[in-house]
ZADO-1210 file (C-alpha; in nm, 4 decimals, padded with zeros to 6 digits):
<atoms>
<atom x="07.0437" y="08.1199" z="11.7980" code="UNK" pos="1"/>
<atom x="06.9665" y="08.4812" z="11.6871" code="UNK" pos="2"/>
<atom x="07.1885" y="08.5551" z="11.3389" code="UNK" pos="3"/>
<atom x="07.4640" y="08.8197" z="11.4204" code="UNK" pos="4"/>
<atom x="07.7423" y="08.9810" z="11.1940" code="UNK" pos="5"/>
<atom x="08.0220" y="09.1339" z="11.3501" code="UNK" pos="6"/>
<atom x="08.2550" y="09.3064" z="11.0997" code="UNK" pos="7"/>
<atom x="08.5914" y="09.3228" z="11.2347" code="UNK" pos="8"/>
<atom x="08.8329" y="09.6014" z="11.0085" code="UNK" pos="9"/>
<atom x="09.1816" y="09.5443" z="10.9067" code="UNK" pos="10"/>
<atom x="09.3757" y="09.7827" z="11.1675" code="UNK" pos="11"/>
<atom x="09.1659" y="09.6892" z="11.4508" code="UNK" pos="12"/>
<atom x="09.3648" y="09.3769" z="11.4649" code="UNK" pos="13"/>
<atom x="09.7068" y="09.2963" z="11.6888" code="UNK" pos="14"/>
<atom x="09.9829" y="09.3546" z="11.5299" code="UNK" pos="15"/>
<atom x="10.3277" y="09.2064" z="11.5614" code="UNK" pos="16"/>
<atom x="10.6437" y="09.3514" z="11.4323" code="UNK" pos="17"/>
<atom x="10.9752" y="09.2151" z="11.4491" code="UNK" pos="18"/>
<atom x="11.2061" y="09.3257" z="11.1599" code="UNK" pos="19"/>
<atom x="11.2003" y="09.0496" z="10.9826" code="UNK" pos="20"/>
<atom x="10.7816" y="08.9457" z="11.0349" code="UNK" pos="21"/>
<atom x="10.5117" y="09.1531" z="11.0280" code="UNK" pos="22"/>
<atom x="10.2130" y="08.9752" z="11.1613" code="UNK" pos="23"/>
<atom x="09.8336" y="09.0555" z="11.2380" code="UNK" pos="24"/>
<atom x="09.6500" y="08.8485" z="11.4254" code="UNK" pos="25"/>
<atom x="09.2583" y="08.8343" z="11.4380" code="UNK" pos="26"/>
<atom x="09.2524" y="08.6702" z="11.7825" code="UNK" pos="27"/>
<atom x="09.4697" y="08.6477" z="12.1461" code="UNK" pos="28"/>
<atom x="09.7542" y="08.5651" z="12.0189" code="UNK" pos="29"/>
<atom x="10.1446" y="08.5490" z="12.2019" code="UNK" pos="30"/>
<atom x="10.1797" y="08.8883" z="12.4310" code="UNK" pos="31"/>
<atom x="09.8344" y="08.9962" z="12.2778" code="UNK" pos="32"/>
<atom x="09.5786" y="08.9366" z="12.5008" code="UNK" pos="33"/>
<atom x="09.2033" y="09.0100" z="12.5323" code="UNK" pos="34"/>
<atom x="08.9763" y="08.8165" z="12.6783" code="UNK" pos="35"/>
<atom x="08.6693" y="08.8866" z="12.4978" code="UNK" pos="36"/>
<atom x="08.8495" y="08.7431" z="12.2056" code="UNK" pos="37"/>
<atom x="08.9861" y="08.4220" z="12.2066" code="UNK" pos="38"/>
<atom x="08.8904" y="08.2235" z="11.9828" code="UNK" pos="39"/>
<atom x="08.5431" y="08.2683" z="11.7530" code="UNK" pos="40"/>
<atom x="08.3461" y="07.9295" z="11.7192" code="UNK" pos="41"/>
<atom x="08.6024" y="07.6679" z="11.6670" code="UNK" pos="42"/>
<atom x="08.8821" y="07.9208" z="11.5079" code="UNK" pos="43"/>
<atom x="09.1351" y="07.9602" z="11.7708" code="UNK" pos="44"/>
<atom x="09.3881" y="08.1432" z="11.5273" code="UNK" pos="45"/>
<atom x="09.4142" y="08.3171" z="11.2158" code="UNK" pos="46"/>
<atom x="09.7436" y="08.4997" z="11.1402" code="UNK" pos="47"/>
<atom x="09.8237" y="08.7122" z="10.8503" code="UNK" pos="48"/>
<atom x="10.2181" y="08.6986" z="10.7915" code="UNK" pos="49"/>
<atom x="10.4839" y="08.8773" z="10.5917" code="UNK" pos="50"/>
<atom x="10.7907" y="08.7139" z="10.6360" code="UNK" pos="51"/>
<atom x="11.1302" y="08.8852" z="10.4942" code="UNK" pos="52"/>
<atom x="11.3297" y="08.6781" z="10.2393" code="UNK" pos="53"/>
<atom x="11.6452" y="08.4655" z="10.4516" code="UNK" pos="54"/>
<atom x="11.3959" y="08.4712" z="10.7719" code="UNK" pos="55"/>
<atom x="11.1334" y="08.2875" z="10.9393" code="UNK" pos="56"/>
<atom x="11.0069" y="08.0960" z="11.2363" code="UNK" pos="57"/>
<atom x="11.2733" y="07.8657" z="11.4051" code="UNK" pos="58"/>
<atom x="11.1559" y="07.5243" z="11.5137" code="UNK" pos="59"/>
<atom x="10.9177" y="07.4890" z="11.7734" code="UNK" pos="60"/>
<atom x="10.6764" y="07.2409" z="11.9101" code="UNK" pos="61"/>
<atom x="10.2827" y="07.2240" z="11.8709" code="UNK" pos="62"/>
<atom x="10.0470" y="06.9570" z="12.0178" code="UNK" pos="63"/>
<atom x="09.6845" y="06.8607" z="12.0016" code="UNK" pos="64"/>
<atom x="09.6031" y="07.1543" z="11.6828" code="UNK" pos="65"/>
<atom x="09.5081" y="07.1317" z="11.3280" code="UNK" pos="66"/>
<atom x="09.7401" y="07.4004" z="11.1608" code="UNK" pos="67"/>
<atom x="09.6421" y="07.5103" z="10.8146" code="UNK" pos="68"/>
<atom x="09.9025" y="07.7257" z="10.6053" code="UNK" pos="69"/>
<atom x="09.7871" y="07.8977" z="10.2890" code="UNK" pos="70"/>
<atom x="10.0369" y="08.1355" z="10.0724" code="UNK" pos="71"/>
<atom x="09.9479" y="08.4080" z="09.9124" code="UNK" pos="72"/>
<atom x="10.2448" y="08.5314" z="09.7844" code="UNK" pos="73"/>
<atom x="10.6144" y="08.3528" z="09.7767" code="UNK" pos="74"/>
<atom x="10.7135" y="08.0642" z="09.9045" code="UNK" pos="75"/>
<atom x="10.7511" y="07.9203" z="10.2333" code="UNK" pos="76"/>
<atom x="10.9630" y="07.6348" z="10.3572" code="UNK" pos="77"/>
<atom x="10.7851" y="07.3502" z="10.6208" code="UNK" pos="78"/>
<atom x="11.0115" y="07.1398" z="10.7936" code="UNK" pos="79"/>
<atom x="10.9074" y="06.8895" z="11.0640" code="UNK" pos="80"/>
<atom x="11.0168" y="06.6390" z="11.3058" code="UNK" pos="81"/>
<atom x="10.7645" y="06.3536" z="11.1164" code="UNK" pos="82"/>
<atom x="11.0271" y="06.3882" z="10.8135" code="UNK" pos="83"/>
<atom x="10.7997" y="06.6783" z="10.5941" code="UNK" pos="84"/>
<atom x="10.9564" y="06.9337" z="10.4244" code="UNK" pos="85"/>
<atom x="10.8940" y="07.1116" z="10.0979" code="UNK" pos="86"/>
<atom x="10.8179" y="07.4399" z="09.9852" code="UNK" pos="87"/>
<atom x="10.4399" y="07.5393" z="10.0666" code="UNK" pos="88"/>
<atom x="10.3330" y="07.7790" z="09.7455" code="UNK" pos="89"/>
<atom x="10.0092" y="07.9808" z="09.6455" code="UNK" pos="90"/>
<atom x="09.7412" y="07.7359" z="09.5612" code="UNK" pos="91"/>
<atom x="09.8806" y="07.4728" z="09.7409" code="UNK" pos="92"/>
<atom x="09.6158" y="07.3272" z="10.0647" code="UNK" pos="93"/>
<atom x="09.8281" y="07.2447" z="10.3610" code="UNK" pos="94"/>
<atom x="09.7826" y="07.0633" z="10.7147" code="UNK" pos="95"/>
<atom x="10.0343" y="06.9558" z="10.9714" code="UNK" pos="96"/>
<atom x="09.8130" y="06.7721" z="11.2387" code="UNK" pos="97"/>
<atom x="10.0071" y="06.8357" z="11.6028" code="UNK" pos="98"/>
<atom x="09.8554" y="06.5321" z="11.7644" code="UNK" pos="99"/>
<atom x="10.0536" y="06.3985" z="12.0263" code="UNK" pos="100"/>
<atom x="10.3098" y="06.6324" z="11.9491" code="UNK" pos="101"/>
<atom x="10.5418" y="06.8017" z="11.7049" code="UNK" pos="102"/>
<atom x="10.8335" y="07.0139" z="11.5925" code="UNK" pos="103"/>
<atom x="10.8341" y="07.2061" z="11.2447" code="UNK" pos="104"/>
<atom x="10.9914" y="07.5391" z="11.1532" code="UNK" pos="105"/>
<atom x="10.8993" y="07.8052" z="10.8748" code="UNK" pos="106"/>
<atom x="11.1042" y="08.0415" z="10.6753" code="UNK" pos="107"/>
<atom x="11.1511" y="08.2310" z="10.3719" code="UNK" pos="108"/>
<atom x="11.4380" y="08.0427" z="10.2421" code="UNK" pos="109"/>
<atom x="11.3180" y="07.8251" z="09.9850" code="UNK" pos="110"/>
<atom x="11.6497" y="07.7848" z="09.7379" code="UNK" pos="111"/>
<atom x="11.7471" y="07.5762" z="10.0720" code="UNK" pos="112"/>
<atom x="11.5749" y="07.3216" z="09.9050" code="UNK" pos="113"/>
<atom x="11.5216" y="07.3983" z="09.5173" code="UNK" pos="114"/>
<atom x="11.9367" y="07.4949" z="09.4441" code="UNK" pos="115"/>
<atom x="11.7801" y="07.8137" z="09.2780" code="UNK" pos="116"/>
<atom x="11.9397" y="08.1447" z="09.3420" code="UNK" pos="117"/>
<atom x="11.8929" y="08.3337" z="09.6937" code="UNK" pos="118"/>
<atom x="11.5790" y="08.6153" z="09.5924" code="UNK" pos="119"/>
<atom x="11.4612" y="08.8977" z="09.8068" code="UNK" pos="120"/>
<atom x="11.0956" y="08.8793" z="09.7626" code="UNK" pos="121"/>
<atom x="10.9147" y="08.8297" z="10.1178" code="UNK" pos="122"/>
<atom x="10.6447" y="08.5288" z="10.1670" code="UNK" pos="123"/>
<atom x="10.2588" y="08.6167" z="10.2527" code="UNK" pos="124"/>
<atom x="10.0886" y="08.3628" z="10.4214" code="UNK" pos="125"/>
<atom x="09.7577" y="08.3092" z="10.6314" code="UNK" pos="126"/>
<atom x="09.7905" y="08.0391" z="10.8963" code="UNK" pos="127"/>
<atom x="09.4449" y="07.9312" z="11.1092" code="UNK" pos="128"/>
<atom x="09.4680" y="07.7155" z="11.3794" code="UNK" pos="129"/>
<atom x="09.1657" y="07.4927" z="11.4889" code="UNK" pos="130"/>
<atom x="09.1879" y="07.2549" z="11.7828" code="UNK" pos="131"/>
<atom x="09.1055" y="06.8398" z="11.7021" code="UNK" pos="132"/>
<atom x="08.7663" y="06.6974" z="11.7838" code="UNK" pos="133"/>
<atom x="08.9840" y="06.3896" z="11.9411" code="UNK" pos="134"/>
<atom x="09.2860" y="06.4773" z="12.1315" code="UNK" pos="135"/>
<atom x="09.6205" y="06.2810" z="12.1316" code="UNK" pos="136"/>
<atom x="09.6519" y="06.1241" z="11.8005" code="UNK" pos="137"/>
<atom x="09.9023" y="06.0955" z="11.5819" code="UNK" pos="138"/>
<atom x="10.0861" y="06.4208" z="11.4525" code="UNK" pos="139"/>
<atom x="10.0010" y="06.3914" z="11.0477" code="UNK" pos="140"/>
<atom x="10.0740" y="06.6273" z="10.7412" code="UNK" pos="141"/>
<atom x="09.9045" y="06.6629" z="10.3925" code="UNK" pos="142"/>
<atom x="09.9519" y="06.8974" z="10.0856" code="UNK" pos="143"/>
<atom x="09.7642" y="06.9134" z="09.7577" code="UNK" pos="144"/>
<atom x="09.7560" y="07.1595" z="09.4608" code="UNK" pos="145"/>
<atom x="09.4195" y="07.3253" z="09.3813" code="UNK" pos="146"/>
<atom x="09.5187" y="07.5999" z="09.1500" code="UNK" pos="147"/>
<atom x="09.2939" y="07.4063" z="08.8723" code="UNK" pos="148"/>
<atom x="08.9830" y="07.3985" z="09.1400" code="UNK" pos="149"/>
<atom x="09.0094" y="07.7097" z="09.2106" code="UNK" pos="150"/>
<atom x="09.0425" y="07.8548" z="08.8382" code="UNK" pos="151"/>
<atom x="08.7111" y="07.7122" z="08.7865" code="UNK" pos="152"/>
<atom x="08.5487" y="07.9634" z="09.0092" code="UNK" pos="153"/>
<atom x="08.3304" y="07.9480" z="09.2574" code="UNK" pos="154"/>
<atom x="08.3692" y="07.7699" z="09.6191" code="UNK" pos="155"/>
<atom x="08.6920" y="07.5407" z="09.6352" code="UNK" pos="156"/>
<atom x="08.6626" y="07.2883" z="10.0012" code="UNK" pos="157"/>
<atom x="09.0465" y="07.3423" z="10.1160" code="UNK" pos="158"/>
<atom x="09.0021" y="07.1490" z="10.4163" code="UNK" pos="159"/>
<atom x="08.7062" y="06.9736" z="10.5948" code="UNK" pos="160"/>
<atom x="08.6088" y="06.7111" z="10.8630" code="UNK" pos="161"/>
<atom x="08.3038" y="06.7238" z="10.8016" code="UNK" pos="162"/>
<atom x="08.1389" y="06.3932" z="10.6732" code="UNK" pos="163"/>
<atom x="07.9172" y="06.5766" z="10.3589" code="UNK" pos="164"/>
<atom x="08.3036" y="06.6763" z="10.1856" code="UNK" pos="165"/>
<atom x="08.4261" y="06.3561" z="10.2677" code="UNK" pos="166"/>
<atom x="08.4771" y="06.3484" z="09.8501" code="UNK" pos="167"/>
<atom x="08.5107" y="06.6887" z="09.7596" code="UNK" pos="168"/>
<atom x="08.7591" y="06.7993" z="10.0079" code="UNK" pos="169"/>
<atom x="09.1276" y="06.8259" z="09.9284" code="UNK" pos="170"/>
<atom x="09.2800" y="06.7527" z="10.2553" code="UNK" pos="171"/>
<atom x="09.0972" y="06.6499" z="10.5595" code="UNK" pos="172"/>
<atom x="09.1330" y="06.7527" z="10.8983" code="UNK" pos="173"/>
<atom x="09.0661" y="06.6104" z="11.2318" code="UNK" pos="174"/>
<atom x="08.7483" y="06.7784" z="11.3487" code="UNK" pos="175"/>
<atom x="08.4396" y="06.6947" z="11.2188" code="UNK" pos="176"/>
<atom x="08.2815" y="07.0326" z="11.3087" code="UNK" pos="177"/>
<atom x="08.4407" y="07.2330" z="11.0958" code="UNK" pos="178"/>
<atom x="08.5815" y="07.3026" z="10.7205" code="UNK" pos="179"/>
<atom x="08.7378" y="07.6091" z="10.5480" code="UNK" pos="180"/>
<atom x="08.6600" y="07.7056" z="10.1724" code="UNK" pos="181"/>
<atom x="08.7963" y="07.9551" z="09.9878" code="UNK" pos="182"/>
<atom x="08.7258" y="08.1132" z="09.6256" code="UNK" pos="183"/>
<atom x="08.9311" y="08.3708" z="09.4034" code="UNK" pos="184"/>
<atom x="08.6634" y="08.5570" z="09.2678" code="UNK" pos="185"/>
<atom x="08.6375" y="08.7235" z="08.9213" code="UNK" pos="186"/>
<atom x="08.5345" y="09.0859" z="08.9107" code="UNK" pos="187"/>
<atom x="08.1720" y="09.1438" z="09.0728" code="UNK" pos="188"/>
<atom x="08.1449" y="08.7464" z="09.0919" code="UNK" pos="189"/>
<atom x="07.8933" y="08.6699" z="09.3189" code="UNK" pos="190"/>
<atom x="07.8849" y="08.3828" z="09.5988" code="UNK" pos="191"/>
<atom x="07.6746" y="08.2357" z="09.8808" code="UNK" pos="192"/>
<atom x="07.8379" y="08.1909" z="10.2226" code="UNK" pos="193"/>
<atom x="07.7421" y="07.8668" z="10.3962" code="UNK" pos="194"/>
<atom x="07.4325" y="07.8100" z="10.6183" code="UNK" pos="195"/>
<atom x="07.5645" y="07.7443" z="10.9827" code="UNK" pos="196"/>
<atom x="07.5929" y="07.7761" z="11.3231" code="UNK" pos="197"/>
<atom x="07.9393" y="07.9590" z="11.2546" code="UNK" pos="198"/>
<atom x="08.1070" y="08.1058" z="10.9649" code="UNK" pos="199"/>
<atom x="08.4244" y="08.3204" z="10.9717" code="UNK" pos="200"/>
<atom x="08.4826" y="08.5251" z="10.6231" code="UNK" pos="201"/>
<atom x="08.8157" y="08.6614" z="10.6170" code="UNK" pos="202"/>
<atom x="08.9303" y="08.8902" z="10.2748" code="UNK" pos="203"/>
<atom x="09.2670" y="08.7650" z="10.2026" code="UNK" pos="204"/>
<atom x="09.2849" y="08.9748" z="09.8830" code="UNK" pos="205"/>
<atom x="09.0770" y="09.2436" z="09.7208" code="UNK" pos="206"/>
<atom x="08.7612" y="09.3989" z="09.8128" code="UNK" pos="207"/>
<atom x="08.3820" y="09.2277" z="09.8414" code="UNK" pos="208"/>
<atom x="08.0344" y="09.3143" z="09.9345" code="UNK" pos="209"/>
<atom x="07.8191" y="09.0808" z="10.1785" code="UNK" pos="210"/>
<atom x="07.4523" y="09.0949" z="10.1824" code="UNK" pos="211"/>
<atom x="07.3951" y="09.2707" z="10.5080" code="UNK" pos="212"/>
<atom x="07.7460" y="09.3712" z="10.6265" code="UNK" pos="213"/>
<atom x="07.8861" y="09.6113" z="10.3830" code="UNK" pos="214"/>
<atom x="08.2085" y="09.6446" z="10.2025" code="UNK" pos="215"/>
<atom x="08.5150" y="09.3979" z="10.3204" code="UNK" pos="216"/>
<atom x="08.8313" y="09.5532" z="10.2347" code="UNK" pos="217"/>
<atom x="09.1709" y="09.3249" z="10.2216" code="UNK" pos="218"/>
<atom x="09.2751" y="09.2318" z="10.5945" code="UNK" pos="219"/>
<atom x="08.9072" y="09.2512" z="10.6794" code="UNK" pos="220"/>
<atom x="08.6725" y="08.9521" z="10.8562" code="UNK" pos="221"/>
<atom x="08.3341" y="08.8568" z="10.9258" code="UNK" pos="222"/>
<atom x="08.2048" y="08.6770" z="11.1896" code="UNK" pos="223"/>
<atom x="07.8390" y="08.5322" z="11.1703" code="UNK" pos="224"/>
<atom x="07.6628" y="08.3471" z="11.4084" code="UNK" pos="225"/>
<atom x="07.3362" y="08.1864" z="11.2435" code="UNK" pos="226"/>
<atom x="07.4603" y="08.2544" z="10.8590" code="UNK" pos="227"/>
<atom x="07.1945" y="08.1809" z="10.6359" code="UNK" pos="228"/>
<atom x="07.3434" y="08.1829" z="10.2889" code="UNK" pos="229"/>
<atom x="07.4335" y="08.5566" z="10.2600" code="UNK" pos="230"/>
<atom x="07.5694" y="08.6442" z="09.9135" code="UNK" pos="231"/>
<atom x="07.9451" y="08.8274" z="09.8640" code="UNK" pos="232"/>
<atom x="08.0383" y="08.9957" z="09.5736" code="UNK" pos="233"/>
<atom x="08.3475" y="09.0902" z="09.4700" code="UNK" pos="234"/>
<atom x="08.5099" y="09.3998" z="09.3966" code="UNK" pos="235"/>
<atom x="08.5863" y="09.5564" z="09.0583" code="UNK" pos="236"/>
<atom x="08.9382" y="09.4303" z="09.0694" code="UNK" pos="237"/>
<atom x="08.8317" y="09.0393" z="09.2131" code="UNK" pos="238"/>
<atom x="08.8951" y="08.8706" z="09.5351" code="UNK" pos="239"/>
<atom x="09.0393" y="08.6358" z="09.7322" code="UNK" pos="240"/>
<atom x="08.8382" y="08.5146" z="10.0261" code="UNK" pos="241"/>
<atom x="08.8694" y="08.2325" z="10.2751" code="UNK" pos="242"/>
<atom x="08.5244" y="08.1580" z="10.4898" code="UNK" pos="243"/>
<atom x="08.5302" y="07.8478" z="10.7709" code="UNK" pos="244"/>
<atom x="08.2130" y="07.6974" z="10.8409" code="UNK" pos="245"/>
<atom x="08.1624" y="07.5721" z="11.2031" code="UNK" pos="246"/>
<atom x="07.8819" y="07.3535" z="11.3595" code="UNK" pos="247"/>
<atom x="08.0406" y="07.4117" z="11.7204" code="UNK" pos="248"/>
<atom x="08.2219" y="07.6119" z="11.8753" code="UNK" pos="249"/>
<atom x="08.4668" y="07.5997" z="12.2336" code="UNK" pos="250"/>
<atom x="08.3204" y="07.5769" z="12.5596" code="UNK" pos="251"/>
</atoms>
């Protein structure tokens, strides 16, 4: 497999608005459709949200998809048919595993739950979607806090199937060809991506610099075929980046 970067810029990306959400999405997503891009390796969605305080996602189903949710800014509420709910907040890894099948909603209402006064501050939130290596099992959730991880610099392993994270993960997820990391880099902090088949870089915050690409402004994504270890570095005021590391890809 020949190595290839494709750099894919902020605006070039569908866009969704609807008052109360403001959504970009990297792939085919809803009425957005484009054949030539679906999905890239085993990343079938990866949706950048703005969701207005009071608002949010009404429940609906999902089946046979490993959803991961990770705030930015705010708070968001998960709710779900299995009996989950809580507030999902920066720094906090979360998976709802569809399996077999599932309802959960999503909204910007969090003193629903705490008893704290109404606010108006809107909730940012990426959400990737990757499909299970074994179809039909049982729908799942898990949460855990990695603000302390992450303060320590460097890579933090958010969510992996893969059998080498199996103890440095903090959630799992149920496809063993894929995991996604992510870092908050200090000003001009350097990294290495992964080594593999497939990695997807996306710049959740901030600005950074990878070895061979160029400059990755926020809202900006990477996707390598063949990575071999390129190094990012961030920006004078830090960053936040998320990169998924693949060993397959869809059919």
């Amino acid at each position: 497999m020949a190595s290839t970067i494709d750099l894919r810029r902020a605006d070039e990306r569908f866009r969704t608005r609807a008052g109360w959400l403001d959504s970009k999405h990297s792939f085919s997503f809803s009425h957005h459709w484009d054949p030539a891009n679906t999905h890239f390796g085993l990343l079938l969605v990866s949706n950048d949200d703005t969701v207005a305080p009071g608002t949010g996602f009404d429940t609906h189903p999902h089946r046979d998809m490993e959803i991961i949710t990770w705030v930015l800014d705010g708070g968001l509420v998960h709710q779900d048919s299995e009996g989950h709910n809580g507030v999902v907040y920066p720094g906090l890894a979360q998976r709802m595993s569809a399996g077999t099948g599932i309802l959960h909603s999503e909204k910007n209402d969090s003193w629903t739950l705490t008893g704290e006064p109404a606010h108006r501050d809107p909730v940012h939130f990426v959400q990737m979607w990757t499909i299970p290596d074994t179809a039909g099992i049982a729908p799942g959730y898990e949460q855990l806090d990695i603000n302390d991880q992450l303060s320590r610099g460097g890579w933090t392993t958010l969510a992996s199937g893969m059998g080498k994270h199996a103890d440095q993960r903090a959630i799992g997820i149920r496809q063993k060809h894929a995991a996604l990391h992510v870092a908050r880099l200090r000003p001009d902090e350097t990294l290495e991506l992964a080594t593999a088949p497939f990695v997807h870089l996306y710049a959740a915050r901030g600005e950074a610099a990878v070895e061979g690409a160029g400059l990755l402004r926020q809202g900006d994504a990477l996707r390598i075929t063949a990575a071999e270890g390129q190094r990012v570095t961030a920006g004078p005021e830090g960053a936040e980046l998320l990169q998924w590391e693949m060993t397959a890809a869809l059919d």
